[in-house]
TORKE-16578 format. One record per residue (C-alpha): z, y, x; residue number from 1. Coordinates in pm, whole numbers, always signed. Each point is the difference from the previous one (the first is absolute). Layout:
BEGIN
<up=Z&north=Y&east=X&k=NUM>
...
This chain:
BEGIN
<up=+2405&north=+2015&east=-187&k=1>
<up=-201&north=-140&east=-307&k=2>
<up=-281&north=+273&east=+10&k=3>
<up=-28&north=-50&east=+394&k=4>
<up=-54&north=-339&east=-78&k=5>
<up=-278&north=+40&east=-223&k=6>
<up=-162&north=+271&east=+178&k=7>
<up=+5&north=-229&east=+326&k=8>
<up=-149&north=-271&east=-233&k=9>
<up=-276&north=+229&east=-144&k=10>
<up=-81&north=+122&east=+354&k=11>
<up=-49&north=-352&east=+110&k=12>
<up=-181&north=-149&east=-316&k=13>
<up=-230&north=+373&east=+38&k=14>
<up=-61&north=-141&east=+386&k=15>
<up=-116&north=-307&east=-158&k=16>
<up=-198&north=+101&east=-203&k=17>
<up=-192&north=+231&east=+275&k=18>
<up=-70&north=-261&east=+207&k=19>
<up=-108&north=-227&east=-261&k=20>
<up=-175&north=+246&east=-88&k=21>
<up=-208&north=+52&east=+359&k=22>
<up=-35&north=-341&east=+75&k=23>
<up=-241&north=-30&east=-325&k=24>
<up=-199&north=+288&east=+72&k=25>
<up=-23&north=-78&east=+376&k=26>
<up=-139&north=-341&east=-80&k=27>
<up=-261&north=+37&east=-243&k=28>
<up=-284&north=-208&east=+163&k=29>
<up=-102&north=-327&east=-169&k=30>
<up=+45&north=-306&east=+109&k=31>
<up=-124&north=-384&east=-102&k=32>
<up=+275&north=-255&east=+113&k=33>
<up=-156&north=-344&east=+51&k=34>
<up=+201&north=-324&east=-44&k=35>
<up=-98&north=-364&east=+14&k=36>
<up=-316&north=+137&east=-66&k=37>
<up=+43&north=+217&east=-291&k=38>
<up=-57&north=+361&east=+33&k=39>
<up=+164&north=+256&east=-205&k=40>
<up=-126&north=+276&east=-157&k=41>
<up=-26&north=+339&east=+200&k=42>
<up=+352&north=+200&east=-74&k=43>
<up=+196&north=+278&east=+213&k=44>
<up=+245&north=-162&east=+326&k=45>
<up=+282&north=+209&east=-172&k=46>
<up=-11&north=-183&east=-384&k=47>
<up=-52&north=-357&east=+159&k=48>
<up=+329&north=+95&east=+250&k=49>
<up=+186&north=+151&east=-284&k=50>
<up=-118&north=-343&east=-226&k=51>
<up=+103&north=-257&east=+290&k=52>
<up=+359&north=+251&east=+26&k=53>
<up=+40&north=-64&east=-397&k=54>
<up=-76&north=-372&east=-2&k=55>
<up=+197&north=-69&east=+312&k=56>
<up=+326&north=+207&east=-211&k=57>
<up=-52&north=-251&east=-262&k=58>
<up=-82&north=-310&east=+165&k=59>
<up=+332&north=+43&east=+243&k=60>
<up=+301&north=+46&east=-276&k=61>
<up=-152&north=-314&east=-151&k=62>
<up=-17&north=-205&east=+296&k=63>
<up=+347&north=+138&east=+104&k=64>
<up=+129&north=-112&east=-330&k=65>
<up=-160&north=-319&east=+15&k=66>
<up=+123&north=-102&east=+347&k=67>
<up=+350&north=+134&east=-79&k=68>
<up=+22&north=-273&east=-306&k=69>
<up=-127&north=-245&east=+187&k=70>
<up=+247&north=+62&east=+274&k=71>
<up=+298&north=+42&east=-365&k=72>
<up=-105&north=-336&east=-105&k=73>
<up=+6&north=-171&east=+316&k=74>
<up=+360&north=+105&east=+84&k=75>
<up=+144&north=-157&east=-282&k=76>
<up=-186&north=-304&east=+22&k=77>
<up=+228&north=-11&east=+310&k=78>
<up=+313&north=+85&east=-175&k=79>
């Protein structure tokens, strides 16, 4: 039961991987994102997806964290 387990896992993580894998070759042109009037400098659609994917996996944990504090403190101000 083990070994089916990590074959199953290595199967999926292999998947991954694969389409990870196609979505950065399938989206090689560059782009130039503008905002509030700055432009960017020219870079693939897949690394500025996969860069706004990382950022947004860091950013949420630490708002998450954050907000669940808050919400900690707050209760026993009420207690």
């Amino acid at each position: 039961m083990r070994n089916l387990k990590r074959v199953l896992l290595a199967v999926v993580l292999l998947l991954l991987v694969l389409v990870v894998l196609a979505f950065v070759l399938e989206n090689q042109q560059s782009v130039s994102l503008l905002f509030l009037g700055w432009a960017g400098p020219q870079l693939p659609v897949s690394l500025i997806a996969v860069v706004a994917l990382l950022i947004g996996m860091i950013i949420g944990p630490i708002v998450g964290w954050f907000l669940g504090r808050t919400s900690r403190a707050s209760r026993r101000r009420l207690t």
